[in-house]
Residue, then its C-alpha position, 0 to 999 in steps of 0.5 A: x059740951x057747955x057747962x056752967x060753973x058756980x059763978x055762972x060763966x062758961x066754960x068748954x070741956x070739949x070743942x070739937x063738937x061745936x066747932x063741927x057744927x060752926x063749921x057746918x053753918x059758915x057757909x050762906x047758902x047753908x044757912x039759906x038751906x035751913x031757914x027755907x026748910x025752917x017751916x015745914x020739910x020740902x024736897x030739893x026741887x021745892x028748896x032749888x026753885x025757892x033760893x034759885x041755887x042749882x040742884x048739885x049745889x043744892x044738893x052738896x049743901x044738903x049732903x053737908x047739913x046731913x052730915x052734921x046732923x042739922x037736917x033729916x031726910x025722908x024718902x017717899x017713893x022717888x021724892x027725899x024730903x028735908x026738915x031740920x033737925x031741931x028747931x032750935x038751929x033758927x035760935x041759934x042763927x037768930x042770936x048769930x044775926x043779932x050778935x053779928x049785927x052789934x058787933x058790926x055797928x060798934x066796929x070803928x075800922x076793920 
């Protein structure tokens, strides 16, 4: 969990819960999964037909994002839709691009 101390910086008391979900979101094709499903859910065939992926691939990633709470899931007779979990996961990728994006144009060698 994050907490502030009195001189505003952070601190972790425990990170195995934002190491999870880091874990979760390091894979891109995972990350193509959220931001297709960022606007409204949809099912895997609609998620396949979008990013071009295979179903069982497609379908191993959304096992994982379920598995880490990221994106719900609901029946509706044979069909299982996907949404995510809460939209403040397309903040956080936003701020991980603009992060990565920075740290990559002031990077002098690798």
């Amino acid at each position: 969990m994050l907490k502030k101390n009195h001189k505003n910086s952070l601190y972790m008391e425990n990170l195995q819960a934002p190491a999870f979900l880091a874990k979760s979101l390091s894979d891109e094709n995972r990350l193509r999964i959220l931001l297709c499903i960022s606007n409204r859910k949809k099912s895997v065939s609609a998620i396949v037909e979008e990013l071009q992926l295979s179903q069982p691939l497609i379908s191993h990633h959304l096992k994982e994002l379920k598995r880490s709470l990221l994106v719900k899931v609901e029946r509706d007779g044979p069909f299982i839709y996907y949404e995510l979990a809460d939209k403040r996961i397309i903040d956080i990728l936003m701020n991980l691009d603009r992060l990565a994006t920075d740290l990559l144009t002031r990077r002098k060698t690798f």
